[in-house]
PyMOL Python script that loads the backbone (N, CA, C, O; Angstrom):
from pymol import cmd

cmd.read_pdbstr("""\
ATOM      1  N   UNK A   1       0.811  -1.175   0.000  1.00  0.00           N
ATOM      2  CA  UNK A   1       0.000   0.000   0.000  1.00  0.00           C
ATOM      3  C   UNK A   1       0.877   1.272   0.000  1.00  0.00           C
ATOM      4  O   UNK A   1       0.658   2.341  -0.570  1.00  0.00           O
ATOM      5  N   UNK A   2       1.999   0.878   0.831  1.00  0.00           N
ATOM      6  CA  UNK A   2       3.043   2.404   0.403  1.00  0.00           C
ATOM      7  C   UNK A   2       3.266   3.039  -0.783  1.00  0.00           C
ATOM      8  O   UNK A   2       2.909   4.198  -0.989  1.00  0.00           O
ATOM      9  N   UNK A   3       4.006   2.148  -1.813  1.00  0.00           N
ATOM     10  CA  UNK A   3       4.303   2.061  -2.975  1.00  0.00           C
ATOM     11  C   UNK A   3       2.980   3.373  -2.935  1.00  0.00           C
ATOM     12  O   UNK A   3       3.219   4.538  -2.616  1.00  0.00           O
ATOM     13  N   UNK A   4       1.478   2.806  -3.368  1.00  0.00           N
ATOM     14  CA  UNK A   4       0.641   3.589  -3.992  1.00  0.00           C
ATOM     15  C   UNK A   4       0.189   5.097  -3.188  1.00  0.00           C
ATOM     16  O   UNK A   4       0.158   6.210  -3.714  1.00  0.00           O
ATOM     17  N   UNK A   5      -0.078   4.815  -2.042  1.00  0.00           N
ATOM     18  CA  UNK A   5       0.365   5.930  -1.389  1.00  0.00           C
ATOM     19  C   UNK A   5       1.166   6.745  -1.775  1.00  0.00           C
ATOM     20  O   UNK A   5       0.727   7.550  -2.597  1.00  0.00           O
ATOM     21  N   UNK A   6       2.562   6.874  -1.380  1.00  0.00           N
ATOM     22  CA  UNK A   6       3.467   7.778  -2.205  1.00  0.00           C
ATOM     23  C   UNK A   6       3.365   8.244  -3.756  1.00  0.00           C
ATOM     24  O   UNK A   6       3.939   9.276  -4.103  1.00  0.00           O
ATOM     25  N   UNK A   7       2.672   7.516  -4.625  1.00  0.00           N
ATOM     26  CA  UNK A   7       2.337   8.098  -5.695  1.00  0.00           C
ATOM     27  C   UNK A   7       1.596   9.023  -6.069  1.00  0.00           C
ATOM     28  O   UNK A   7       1.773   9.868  -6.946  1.00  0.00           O
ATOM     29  N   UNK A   8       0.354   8.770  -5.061  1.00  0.00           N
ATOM     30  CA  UNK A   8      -0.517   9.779  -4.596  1.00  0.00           C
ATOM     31  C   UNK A   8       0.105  11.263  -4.746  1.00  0.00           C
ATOM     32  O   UNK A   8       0.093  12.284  -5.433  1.00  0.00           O
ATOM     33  N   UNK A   9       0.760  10.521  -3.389  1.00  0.00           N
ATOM     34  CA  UNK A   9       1.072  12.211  -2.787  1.00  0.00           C
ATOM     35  C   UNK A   9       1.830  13.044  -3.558  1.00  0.00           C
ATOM     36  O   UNK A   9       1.689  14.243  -3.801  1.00  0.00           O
ATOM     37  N   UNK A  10       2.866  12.051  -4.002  1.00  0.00           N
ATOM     38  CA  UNK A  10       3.694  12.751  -5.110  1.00  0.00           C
ATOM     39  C   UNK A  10       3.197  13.426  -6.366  1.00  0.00           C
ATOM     40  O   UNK A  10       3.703  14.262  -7.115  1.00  0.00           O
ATOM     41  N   UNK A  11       1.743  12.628  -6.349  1.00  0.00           N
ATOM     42  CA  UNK A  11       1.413  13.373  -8.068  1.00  0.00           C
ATOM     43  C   UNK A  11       0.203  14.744  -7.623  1.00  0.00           C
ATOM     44  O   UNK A  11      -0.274  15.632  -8.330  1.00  0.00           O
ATOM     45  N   UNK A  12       0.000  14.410  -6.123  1.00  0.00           N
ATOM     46  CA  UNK A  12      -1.003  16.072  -5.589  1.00  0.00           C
ATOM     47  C   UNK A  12       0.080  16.939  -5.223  1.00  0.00           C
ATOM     48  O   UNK A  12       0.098  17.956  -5.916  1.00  0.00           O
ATOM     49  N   UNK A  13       0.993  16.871  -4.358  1.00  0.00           N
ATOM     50  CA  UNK A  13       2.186  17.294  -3.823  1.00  0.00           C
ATOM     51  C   UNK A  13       3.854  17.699  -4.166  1.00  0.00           C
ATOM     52  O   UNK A  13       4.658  17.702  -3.235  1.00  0.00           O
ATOM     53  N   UNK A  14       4.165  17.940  -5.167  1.00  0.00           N
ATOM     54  CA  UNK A  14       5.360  17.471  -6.144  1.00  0.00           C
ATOM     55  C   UNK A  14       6.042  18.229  -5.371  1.00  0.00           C
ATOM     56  O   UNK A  14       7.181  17.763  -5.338  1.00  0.00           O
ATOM     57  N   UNK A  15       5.969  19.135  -4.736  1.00  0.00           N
ATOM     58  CA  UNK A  15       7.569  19.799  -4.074  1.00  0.00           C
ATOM     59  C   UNK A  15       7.579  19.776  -2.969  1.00  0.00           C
ATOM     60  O   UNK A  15       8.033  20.781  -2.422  1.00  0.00           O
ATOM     61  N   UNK A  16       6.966  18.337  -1.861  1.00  0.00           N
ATOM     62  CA  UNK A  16       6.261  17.817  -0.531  1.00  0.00           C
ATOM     63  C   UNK A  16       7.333  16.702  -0.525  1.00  0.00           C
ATOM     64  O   UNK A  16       6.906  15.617  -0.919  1.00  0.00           O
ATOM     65  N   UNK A  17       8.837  16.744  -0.106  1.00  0.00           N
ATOM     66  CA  UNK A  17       9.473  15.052  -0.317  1.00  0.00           C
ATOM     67  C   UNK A  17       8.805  14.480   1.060  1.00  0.00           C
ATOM     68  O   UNK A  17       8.461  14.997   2.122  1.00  0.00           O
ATOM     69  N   UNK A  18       8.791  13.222   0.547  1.00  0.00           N
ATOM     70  CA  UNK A  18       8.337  12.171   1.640  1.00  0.00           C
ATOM     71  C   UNK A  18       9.556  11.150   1.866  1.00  0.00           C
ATOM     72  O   UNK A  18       9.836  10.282   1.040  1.00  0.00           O
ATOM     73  N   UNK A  19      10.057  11.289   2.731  1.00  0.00           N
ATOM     74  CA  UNK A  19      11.237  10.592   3.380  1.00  0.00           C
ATOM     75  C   UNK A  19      10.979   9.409   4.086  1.00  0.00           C
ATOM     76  O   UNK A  19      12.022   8.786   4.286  1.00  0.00           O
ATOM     77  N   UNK A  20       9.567   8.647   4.724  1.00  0.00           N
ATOM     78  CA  UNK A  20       9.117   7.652   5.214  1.00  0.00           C
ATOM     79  C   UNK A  20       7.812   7.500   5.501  1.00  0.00           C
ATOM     80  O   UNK A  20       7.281   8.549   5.865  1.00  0.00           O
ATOM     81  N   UNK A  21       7.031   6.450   5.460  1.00  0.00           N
ATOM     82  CA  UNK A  21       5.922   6.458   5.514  1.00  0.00           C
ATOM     83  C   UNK A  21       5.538   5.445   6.410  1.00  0.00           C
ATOM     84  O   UNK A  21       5.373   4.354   5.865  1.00  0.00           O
ATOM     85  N   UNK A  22       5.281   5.496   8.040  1.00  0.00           N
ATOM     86  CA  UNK A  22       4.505   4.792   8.817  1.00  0.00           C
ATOM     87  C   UNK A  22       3.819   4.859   9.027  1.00  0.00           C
ATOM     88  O   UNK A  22       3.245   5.868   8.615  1.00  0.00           O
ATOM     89  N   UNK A  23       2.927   3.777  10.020  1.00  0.00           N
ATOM     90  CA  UNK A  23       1.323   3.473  10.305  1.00  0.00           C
ATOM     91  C   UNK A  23       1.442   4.592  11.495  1.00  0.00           C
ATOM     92  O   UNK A  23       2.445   5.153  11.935  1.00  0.00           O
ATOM     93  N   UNK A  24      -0.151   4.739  11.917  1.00  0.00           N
ATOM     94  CA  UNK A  24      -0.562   5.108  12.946  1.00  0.00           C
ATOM     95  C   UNK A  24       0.539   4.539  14.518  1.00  0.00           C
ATOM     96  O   UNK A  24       1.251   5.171  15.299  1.00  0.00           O
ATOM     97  N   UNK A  25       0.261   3.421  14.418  1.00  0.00           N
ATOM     98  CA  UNK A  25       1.134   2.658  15.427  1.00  0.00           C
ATOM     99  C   UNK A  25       2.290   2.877  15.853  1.00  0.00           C
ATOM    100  O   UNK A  25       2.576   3.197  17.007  1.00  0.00           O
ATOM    101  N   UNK A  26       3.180   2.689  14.766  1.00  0.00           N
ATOM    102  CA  UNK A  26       4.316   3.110  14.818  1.00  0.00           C
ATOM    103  C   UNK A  26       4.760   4.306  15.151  1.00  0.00           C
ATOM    104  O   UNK A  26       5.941   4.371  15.494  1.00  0.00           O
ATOM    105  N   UNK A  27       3.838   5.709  15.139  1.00  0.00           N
ATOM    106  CA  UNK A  27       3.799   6.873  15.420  1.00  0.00           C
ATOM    107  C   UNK A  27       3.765   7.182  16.598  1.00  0.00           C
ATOM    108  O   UNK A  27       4.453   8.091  17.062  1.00  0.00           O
ATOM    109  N   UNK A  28       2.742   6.285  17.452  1.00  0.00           N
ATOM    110  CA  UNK A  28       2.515   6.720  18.642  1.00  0.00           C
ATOM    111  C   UNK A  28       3.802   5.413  19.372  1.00  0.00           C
ATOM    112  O   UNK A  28       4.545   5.696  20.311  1.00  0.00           O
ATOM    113  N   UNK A  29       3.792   4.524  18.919  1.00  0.00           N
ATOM    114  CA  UNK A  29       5.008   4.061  19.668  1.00  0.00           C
ATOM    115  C   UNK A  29       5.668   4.549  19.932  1.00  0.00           C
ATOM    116  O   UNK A  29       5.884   4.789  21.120  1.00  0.00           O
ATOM    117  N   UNK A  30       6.388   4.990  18.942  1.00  0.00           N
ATOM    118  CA  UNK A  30       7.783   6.041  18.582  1.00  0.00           C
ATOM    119  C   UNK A  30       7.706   7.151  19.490  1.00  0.00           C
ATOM    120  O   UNK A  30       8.732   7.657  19.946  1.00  0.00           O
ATOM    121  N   UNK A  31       6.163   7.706  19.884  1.00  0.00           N
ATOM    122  CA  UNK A  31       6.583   8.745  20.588  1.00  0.00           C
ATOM    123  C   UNK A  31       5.839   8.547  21.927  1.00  0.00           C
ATOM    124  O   UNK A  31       5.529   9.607  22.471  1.00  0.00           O
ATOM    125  N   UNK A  32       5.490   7.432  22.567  1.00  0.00           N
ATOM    126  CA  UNK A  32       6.050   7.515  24.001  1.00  0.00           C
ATOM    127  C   UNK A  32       7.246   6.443  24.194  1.00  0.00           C
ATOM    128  O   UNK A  32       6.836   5.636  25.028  1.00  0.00           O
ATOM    129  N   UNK A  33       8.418   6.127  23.820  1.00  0.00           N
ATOM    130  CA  UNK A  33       8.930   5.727  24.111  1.00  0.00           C
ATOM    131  C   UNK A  33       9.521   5.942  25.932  1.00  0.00           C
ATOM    132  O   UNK A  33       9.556   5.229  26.935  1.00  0.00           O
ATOM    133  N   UNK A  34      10.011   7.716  25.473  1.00  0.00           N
ATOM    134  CA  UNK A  34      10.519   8.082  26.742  1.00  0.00           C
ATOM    135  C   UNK A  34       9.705   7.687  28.468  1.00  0.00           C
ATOM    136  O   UNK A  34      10.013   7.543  29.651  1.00  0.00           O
ATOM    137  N   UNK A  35       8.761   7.664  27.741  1.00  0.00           N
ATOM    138  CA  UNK A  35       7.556   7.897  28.570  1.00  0.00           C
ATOM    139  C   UNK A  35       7.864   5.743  29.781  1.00  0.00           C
ATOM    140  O   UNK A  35       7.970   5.473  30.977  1.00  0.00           O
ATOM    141  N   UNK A  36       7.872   4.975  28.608  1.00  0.00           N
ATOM    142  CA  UNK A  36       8.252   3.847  29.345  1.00  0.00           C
ATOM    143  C   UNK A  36       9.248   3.829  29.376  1.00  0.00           C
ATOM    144  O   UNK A  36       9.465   2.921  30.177  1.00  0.00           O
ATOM    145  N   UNK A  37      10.425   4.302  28.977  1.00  0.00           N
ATOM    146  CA  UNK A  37      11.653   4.347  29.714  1.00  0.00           C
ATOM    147  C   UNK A  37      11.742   4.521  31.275  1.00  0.00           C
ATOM    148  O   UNK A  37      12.389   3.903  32.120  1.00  0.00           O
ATOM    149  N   UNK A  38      10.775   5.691  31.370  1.00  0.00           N
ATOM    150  CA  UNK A  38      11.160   6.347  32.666  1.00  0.00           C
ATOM    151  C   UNK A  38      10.227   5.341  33.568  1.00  0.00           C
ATOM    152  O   UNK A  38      10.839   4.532  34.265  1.00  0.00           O
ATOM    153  N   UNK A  39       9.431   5.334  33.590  1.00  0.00           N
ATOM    154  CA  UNK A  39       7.853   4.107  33.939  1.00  0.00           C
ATOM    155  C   UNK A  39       8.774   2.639  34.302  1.00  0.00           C
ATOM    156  O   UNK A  39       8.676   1.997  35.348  1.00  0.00           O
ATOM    157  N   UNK A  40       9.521   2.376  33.337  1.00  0.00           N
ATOM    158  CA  UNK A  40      10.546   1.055  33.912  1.00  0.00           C
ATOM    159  C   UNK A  40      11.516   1.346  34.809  1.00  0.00           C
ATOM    160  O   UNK A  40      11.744   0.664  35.809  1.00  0.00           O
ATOM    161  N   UNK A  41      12.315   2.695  34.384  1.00  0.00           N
ATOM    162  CA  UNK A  41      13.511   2.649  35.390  1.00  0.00           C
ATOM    163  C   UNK A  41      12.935   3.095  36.733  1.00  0.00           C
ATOM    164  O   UNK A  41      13.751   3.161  37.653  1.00  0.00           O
ATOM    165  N   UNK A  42      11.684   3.408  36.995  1.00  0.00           N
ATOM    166  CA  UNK A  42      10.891   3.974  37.863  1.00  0.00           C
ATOM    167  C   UNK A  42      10.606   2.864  38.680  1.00  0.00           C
ATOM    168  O   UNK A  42      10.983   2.763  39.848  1.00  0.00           O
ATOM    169  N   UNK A  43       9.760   1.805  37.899  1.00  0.00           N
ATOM    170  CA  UNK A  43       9.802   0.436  38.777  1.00  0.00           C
ATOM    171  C   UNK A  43      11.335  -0.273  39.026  1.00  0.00           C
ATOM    172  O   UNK A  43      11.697  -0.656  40.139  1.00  0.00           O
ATOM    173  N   UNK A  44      11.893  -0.346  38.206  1.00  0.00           N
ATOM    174  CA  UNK A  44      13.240  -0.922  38.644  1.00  0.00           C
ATOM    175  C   UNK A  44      14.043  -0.415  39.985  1.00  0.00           C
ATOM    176  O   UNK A  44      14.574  -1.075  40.878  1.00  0.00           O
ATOM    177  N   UNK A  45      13.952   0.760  39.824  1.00  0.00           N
ATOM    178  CA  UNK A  45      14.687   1.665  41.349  1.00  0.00           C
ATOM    179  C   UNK A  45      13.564   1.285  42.365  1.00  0.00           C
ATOM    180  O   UNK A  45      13.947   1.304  43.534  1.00  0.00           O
ATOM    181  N   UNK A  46      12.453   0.994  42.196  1.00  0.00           N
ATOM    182  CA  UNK A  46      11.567   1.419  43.594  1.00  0.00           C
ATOM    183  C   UNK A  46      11.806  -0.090  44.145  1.00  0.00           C
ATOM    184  O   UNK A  46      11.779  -0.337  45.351  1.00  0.00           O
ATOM    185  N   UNK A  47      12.044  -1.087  43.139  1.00  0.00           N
ATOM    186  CA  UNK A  47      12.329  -2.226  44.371  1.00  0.00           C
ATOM    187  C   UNK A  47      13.091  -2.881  45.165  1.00  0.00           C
ATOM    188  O   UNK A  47      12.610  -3.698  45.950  1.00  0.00           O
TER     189      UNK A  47
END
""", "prot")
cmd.dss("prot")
cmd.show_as("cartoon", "prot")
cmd.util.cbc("prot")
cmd.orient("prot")
């Protein structure tokens, strides 16, 4: 589905580069990472 995606965009968008294309998921993973970092080292120290 990327492949066609990016064609899309590229043929509404032509001077828009698209450098990667992830899911929803991967988005919000990506951005709490920090968030369970700290949440683990948080449990790890408290015991």
């Amino acid at each position: 589905m990327a492949p066609e995606v990016r064609r899309i965009v590229n043929d509404l968008l032509k001077t828009v580069p698209m450098a990667r294309i992830t899911t929803m998921v991967e988005q919000v993973d990506a951005s709490i990472v920090p968030e369970r970092l700290i949440a683990t080292l948080s449990g790890f120290f408290d015991s």
